[in-house]
C-alpha angles and dihedrals in degrees: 000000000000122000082241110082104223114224136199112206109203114183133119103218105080103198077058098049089038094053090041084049093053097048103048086041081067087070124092103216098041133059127174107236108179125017120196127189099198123064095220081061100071116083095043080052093051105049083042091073110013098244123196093210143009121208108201135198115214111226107059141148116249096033124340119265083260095062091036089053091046092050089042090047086054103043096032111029103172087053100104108227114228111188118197128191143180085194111078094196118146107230088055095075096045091045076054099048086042091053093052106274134163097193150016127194134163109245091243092073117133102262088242081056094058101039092048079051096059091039089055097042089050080048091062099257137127108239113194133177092246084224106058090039082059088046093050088052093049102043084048122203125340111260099207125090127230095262094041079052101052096033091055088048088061086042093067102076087058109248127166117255077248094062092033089054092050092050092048099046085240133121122253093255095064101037075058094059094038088063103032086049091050091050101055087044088055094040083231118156092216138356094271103063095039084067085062103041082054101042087054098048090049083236089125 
């Protein structure tokens, strides 16, 4: 490995991954060396130009940062995952460690913070914002399965269970469930209100 670590910007505001760019180009030892704005970006970028660690924003077009992380994680193990977020909502940070990250930080870091971050996870350590690691404690473990999960994130556009069990490949009955299911768990009075319920808890 180069004494440069190599890093991969994915996030899809520009102003944001310019400014982040610019930040970490003012160290020494690290220089971003691709910047994507799609999740579904990602991997092809990172075996392009044999990065040392992605930092990843989580809402993204294409697939979020957590799906990119989990697909890089599984194709480029030695790359060191970095997921940055403006939401500091706890199951975000479970559904990050899940997917294979070794950090997770809010955007709004001091710029020392994030580049000490990328030097300590390439050093083979864990780096977490010491809030939201107290908030994930607290909220405890996301109550929805996979398929309530996925079924409810199809849900928030506001489709018919028609239209859902098309999508899913399910009937309407147990698109139905799904939802009713994923409601109670939520306490939610619709489904409506059970997406969120989910988006602010980071649970979607």
């Amino acid at each position: 490995m180069s004494s440069t670590i190599k890093v991969l910007l994915a996030e899809d505001q520009s102003m944001v991954r310019e400014a982040l760019a610019a930040l970490l180009g003012l160290e020494e030892d690290i220089e971003v060396v691709a910047q994507v704005a799609r999740g579904d970006e990602v991997v092809a970028a990172a075996h392009a130009h044999g990065i040392d660690v992605a930092l990843l924003d989580i809402e993204m077009p294409g697939c979020t940062g957590i799906e990119a992380a989990a697909r890089l994680h599984k194709e480029l193990p030695a790359v060191k995952l970095v997921v940055l977020t403006t939401f500091g909502r706890p199951g975000y940070l479970r559904s990050a460690m899940e997917a294979g990250a070794d950090a997770f930080l809010v955007k709004d870091a001091p710029a020392a913070q994030l580049a000490e971050a990328v030097r300590k996870v390439l050093a083979g350590e864990r780096v977490i914002d010491p809030t939201l690691a107290a908030a994930a404690l607290a909220e405890g473990a996301n109550p929805l399965t996979d398929r309530e999960r996925e079924v409810l994130r199809a849900a928030a556009d506001g489709s018919t269970n028609a239209e859902l069990a098309k999508a899913l490949h399910l009937s309407q009955g147990t698109v139905r469930n799904y939802l009713s299911t994923a409601i109670q768990k939520l306490a939610a009075r619709n489904r409506t209100e059970a997406v969120r319920i989910a988006r602010e808890k980071g649970w979607l």
